[in-house]
N, C-alpha and C positions, 0 to 999 in steps of 0.2 A: 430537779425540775426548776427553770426559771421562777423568780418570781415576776406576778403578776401588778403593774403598779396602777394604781387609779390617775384615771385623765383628769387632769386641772381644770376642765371644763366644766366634771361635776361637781367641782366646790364651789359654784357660783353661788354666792349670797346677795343677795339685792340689801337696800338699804344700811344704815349705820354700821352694821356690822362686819362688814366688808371692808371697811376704810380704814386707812392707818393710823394709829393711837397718835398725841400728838407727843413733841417731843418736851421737856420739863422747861418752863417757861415759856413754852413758843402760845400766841395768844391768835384766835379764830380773828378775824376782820369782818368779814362777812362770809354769807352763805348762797349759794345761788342755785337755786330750784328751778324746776320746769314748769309751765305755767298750763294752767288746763286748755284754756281758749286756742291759745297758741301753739299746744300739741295738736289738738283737733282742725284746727284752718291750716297747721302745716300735712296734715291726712289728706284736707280736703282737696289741695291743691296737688300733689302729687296725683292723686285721683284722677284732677281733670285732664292734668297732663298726661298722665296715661292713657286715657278717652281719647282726646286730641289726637295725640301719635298715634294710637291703634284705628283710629277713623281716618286718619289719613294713608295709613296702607292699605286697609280693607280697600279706600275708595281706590284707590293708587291700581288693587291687583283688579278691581271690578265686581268686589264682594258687598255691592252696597248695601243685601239683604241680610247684613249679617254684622251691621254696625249698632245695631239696638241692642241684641244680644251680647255684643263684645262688652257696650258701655255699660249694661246692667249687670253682668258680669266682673267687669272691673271696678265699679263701685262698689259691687258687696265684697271685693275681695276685702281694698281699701277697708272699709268700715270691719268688716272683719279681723284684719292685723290692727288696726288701729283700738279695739277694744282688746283683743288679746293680749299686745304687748303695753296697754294703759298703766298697768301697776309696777310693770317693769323701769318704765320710762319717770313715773315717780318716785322710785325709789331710789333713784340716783340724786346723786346731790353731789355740787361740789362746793369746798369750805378754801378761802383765802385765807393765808395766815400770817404774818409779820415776816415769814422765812420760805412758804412756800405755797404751793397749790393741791390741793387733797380732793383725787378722784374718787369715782366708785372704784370695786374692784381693785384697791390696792395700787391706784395711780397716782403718782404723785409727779411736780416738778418744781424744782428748785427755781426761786423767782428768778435767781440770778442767770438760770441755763434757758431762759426764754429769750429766744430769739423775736418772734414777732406773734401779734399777738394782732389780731383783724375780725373783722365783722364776715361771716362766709351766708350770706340771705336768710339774715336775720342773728343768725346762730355764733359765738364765737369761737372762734381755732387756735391755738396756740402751738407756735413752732417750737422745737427746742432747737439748740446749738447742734445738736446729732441729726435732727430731722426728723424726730418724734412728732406727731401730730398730736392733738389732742382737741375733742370738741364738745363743745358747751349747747348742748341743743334744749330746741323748745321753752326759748325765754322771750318773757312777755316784753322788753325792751334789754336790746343788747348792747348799747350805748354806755347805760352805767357802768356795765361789767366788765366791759372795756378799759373804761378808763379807770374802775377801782384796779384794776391788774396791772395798768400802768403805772398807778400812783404808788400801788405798796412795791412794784420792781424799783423803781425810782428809789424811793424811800432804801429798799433793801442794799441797793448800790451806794448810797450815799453814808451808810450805816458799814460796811464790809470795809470803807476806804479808808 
């Protein structure tokens, strides 16, 4: 009889435990959390935009009687995923370190394999050299984070040579 293997999917751990140990002398820089305001005004906006778009086809097909219900509808969805996944979206965290970047989930990228590193509406993204994505959401200013990621790549290039 085969055996039977468990989905990776079920070992999801939210918060610290999840993330990768660090490695012997490598030192944390900073930490970058999701911000609560700015989780919720990024809910509330997707929201409207969803409102928006779904009232413009309703009006579009000629279902004008039926765009109160869509929008009340799609707000409580909204507000609904938006509290369900609240503890998930805090639980993540990501730590810059002298040598690399430490996602949830067992993400990591070496500062050196960063390709580019950009502001994506509000949020940050980081490319790697392969074309790995990765992104930094729900931060209360994405400015700093930015350019702390630049500064320790900088640093980490200037230190490798």
């Amino acid at each position: 009889m085969p055996e039977i293997k468990r989905d990776e999917v079920l070992n999801y751990r939210p918060g610290p435990d999840s993330e990768l140990p660090l490695d012997e002398g490598e030192k944390i820089t900073a930490i970058f959390l999701a911000d609560n305001r700015r989780y919720w005004v990024d809910h509330l906006l997707l929201g409207i935009f969803g409102i928006v778009l779904v009232s413009a086809i309703l009006l579009y097909m000629g279902k004008t009687d039926q765009i109160a219900i869509a929008a009340a509808a799609i707000a409580v969805g909204m507000a609904a995923r938006a509290a369900w996944f609240r503890s998930e979206a805090f639980a993540r965290r990501w730590q810059l370190t002298d040598r690399r970047l430490i996602g949830p989930q067992g993400r990591q990228v070496m500062l050196l394999e960063i390709q580019t590193v950009r502001r994506l509406m509000g949020d940050v993204q980081i490319v790697t050299n392969s074309g790995a994505k990765h992104l930094i959401r729900h931060l209360a200013d994405s400015e700093p984070v930015l350019e702390a990621i630049e500064t320790a790549r900088a640093k980490r290039a200037k230190k490798v040579r």
